[in-house]
DSSP file (Angstrom, degrees, kcal/mol; ACC not computed):
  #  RESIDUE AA STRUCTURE BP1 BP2  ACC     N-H-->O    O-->H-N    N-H-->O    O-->H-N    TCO  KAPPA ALPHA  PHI   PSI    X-CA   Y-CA   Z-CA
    1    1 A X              0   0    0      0, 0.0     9,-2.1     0, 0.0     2,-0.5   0.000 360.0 360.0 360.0 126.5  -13.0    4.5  -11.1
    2    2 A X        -     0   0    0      7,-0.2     7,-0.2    66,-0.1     6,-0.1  -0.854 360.0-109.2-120.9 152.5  -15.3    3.3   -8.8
    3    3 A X        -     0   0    0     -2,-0.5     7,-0.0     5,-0.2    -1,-0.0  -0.132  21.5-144.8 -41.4 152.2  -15.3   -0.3   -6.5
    4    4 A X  S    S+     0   0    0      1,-0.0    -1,-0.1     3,-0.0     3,-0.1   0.219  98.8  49.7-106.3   1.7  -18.2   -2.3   -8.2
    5    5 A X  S    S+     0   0    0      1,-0.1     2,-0.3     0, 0.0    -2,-0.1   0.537 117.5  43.8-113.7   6.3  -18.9   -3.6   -4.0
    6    6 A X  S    S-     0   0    0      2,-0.1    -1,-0.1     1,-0.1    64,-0.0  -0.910  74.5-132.8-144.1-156.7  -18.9   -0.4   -2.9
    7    7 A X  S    S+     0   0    0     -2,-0.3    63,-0.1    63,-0.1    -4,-0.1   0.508  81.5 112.4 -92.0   4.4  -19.9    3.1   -3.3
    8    8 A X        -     0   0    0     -6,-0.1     2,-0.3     1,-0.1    -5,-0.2   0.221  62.7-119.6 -57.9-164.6  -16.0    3.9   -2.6
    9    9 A X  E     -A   69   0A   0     60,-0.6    60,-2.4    62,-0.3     2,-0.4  -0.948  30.3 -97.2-135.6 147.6  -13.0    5.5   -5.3
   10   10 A X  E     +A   68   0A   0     -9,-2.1    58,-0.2    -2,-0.3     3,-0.1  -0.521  41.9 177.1 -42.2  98.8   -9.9    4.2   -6.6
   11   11 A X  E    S-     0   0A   0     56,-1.0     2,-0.4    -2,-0.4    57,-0.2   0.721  71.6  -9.3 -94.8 -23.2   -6.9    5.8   -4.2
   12   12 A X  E     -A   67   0A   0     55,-1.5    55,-1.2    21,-0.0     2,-0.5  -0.896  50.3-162.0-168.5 130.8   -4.1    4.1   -5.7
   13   13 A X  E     +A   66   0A   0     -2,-0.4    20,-2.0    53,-0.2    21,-0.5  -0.990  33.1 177.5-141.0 122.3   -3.4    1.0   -8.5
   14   14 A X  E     -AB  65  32A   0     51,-3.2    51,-3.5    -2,-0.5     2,-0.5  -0.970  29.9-148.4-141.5 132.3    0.3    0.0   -7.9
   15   15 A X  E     -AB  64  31A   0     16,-1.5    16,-0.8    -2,-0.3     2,-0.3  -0.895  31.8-129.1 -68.1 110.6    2.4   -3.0   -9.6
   16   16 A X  E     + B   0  30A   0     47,-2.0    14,-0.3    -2,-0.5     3,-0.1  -0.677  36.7 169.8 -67.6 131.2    4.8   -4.1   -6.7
   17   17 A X  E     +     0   0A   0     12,-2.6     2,-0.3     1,-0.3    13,-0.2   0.739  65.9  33.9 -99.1 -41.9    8.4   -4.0   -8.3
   18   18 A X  E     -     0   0A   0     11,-0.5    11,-3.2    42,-0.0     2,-0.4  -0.984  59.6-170.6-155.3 111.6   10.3   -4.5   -5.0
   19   19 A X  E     + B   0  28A   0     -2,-0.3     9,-0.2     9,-0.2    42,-0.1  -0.823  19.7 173.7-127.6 111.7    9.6   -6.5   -1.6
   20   20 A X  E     - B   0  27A   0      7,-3.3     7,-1.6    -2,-0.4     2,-0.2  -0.251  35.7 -87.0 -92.6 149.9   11.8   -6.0    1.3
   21   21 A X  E     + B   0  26A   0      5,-0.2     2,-0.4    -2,-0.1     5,-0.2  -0.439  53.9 169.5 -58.6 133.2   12.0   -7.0    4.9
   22   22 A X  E >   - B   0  25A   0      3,-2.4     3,-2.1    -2,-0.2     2,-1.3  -0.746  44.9 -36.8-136.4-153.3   10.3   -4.8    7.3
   23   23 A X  T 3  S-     0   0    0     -2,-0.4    21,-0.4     1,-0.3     3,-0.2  -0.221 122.1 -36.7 -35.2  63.2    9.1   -4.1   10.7
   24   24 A X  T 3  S+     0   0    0     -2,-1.3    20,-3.0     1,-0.2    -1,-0.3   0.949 141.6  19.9  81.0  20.4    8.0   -7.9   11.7
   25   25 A X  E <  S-BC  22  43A   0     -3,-2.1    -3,-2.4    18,-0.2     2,-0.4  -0.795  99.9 -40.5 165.1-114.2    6.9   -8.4    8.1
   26   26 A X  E     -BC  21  42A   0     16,-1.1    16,-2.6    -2,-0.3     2,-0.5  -0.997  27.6-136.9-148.3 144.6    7.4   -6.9    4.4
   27   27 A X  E     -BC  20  41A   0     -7,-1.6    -7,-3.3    -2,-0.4     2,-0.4  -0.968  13.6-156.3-105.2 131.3    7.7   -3.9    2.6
   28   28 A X  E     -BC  19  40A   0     12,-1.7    12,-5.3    -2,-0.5     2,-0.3  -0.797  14.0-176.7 -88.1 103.2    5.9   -3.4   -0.5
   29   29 A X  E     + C   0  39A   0    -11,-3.2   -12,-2.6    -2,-0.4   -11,-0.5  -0.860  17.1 138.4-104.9 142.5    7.4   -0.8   -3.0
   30   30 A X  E     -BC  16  38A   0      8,-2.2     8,-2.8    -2,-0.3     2,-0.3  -0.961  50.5-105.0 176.6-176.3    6.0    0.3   -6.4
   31   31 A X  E     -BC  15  37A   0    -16,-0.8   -16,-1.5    -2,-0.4     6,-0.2  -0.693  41.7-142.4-114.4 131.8    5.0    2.7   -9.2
   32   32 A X  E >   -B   14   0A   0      4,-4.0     3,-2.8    -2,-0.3   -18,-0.2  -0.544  32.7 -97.8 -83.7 158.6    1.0    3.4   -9.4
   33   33 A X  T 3  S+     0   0    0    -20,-2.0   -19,-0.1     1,-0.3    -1,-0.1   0.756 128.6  58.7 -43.2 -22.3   -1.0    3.8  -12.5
   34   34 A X  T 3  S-     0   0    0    -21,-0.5    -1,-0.3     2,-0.1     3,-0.1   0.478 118.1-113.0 -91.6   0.8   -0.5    7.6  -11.8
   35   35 A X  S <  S+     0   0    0     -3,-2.8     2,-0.3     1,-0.3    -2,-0.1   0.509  76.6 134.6  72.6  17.7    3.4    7.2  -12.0
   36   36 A X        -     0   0    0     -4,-0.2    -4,-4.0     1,-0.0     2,-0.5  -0.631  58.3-129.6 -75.9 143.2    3.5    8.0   -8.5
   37   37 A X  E     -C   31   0A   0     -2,-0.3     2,-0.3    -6,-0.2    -6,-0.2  -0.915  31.1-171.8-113.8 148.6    5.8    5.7   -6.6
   38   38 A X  E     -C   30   0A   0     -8,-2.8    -8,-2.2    -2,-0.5     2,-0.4  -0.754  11.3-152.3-132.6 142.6    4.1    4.2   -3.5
   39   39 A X  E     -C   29   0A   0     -2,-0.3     2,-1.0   -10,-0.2   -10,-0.2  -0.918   6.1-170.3-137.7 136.9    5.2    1.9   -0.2
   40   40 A X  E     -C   28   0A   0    -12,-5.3   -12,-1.7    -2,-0.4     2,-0.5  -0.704  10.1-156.0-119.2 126.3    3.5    0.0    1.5
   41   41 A X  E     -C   27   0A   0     -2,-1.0     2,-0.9   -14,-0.2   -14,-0.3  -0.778  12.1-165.2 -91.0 133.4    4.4   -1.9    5.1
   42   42 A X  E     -C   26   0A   0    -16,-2.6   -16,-1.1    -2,-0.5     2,-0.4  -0.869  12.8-152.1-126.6 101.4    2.5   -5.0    5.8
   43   43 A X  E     -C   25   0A   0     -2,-0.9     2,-0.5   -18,-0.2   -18,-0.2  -0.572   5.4-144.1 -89.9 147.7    2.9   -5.8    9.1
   44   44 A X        -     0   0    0    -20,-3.0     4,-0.1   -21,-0.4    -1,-0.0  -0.820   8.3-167.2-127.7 127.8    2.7   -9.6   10.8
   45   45 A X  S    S+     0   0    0     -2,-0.5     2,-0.4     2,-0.1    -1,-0.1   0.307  85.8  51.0 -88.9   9.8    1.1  -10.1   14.3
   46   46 A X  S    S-     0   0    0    -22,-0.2     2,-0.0     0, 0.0    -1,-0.0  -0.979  95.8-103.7-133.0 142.1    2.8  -13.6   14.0
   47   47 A X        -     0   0    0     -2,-0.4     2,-0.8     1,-0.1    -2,-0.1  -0.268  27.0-157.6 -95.8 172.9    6.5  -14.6   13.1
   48   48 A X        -     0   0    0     -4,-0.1    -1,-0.1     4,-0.0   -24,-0.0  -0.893  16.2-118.3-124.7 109.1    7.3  -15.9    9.9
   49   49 A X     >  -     0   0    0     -2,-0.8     4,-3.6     1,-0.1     0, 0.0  -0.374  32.1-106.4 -50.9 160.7   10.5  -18.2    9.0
   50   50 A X  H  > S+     0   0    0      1,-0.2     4,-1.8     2,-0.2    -1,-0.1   0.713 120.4  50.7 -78.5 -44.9   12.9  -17.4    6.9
   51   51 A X  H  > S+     0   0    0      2,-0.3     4,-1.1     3,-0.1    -1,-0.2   0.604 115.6  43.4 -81.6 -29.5   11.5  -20.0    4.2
   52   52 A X  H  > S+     0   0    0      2,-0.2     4,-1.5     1,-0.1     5,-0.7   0.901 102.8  64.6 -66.1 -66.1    7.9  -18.6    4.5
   53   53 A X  H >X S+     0   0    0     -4,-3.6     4,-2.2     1,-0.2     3,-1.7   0.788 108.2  42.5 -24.5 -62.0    9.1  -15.3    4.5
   54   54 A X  H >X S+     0   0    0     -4,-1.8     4,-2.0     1,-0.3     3,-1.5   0.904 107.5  52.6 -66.4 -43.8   10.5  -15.9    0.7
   55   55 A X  H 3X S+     0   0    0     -4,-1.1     4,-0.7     1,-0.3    -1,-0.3   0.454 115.5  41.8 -80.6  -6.0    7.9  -17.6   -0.9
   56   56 A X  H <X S+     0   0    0     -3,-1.7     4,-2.1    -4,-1.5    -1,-0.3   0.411 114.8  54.7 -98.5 -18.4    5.3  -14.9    0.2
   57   57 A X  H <X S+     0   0    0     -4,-2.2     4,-2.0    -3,-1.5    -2,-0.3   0.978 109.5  45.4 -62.1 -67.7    8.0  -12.5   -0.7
   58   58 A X  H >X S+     0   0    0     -4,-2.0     3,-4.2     2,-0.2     4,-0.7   0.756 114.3  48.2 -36.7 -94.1    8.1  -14.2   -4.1
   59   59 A X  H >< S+     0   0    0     -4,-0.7     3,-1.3     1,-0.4    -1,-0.2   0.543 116.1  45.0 -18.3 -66.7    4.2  -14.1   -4.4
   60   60 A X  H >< S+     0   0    0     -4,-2.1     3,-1.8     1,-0.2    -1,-0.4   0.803  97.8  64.7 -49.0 -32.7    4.0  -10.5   -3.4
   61   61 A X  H << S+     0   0    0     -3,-4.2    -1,-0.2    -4,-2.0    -2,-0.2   0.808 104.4  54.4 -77.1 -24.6    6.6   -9.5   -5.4
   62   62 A X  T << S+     0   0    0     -3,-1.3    -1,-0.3    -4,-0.7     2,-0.2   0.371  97.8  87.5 -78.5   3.3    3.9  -10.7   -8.5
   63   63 A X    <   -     0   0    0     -3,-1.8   -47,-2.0   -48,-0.0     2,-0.4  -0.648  65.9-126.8-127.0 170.3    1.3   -8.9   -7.7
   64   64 A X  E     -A   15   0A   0    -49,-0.2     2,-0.4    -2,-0.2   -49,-0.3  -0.736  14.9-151.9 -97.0 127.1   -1.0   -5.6   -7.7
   65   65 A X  E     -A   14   0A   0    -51,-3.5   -51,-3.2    -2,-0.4     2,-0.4  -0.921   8.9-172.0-109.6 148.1   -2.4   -3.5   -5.0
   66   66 A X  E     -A   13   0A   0     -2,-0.4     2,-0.9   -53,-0.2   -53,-0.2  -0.883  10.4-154.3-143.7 109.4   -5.5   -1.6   -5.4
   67   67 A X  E     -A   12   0A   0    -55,-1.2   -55,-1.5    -2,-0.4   -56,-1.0  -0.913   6.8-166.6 -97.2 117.2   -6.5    0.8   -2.7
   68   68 A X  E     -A   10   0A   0     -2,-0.9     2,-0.3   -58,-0.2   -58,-0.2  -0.320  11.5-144.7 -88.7 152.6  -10.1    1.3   -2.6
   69   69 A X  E     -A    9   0A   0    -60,-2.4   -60,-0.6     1,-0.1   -58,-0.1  -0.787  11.7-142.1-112.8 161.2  -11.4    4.7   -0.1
   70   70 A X  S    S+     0   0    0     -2,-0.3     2,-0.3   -62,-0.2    -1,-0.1   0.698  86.5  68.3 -79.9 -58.5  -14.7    4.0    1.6
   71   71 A X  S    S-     0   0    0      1,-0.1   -62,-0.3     2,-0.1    -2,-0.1  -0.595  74.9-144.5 -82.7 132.4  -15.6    8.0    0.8
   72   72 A X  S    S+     0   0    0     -2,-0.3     2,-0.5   -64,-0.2    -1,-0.1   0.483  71.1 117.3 -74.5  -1.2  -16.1    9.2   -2.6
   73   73 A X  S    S-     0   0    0      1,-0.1    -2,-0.1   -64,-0.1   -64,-0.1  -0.439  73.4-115.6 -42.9  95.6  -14.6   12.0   -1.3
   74   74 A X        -     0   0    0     -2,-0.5     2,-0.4     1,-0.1    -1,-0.1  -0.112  23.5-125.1 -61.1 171.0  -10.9   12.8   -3.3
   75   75 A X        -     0   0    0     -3,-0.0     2,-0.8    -6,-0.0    -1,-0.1  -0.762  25.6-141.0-102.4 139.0   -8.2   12.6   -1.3
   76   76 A X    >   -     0   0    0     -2,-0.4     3,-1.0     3,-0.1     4,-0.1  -0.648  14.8-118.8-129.7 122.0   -6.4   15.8   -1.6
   77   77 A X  T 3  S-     0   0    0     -2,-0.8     0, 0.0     1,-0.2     0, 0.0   0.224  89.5  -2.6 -20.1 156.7   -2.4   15.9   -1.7
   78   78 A X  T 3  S+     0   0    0      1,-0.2    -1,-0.2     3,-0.0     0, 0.0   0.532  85.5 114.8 -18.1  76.8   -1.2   18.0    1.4
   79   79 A X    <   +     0   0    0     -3,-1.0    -1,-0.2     2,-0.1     2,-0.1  -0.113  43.6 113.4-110.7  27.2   -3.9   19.2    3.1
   80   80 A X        -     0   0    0     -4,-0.1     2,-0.3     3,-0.0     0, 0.0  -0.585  66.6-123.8 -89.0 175.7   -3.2   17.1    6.5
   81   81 A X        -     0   0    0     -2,-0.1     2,-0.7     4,-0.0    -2,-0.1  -0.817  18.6-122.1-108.3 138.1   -2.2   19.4    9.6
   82   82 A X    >   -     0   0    0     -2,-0.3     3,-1.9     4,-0.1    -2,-0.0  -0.812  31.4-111.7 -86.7 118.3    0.9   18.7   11.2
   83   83 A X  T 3  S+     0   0    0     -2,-0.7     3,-0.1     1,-0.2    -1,-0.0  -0.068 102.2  13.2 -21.6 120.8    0.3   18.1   14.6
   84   84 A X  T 3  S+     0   0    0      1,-0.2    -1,-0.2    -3,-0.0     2,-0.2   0.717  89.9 168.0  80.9   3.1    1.7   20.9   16.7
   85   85 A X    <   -     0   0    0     -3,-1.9     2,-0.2     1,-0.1    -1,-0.2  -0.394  29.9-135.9 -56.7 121.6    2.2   23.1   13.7
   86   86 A X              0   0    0      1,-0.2    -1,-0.1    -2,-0.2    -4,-0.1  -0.572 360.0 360.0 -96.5 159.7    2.9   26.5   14.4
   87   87 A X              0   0    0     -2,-0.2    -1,-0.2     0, 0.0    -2,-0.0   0.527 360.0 360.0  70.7 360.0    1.0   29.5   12.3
């Protein structure tokens, strides 16, 4: 599926089920269109009350993520290098 504002591809179409405290901000869990299950950390360079925090918890918790790649290039499941990798 490709972005219709860019030349990019579809990486991931997720329905959030589940949004948690995290690190300074929220984590975002959920199942993708590919039945993969995905998490996502959203981190906040400002602090948040306890009463914001829910009601943007709530909000998130309704919503879809769709992560677009900039390269039309597929992404392909473990091929990264581990740093420091031996062999």
């Amino acid at each position: 599926m490709k972005n219709p504002d860019t030349d990019g591809a579809l990486v991931a179409d997720i329905e959030i089920d589940e949004v948690g405290p995290g690190d300074a901000g929220f984590m975002l869990r959920g199942r993708g269109s590919d039945g993969q299950q995905y998490q996502l950390h959203v981190h906040l360079d400002i602090p948040v009350d306890r009463r914001t925090w829910t009601v943007v918890a709530e909000l998130l918790s309704q919503s879809e993520v769709r992560i677009w790649r900039s390269s039309p290039t597929p992404i392909r499941g473990g091929s990264r290098r581990r740093r420091n990798a031996v062999g």
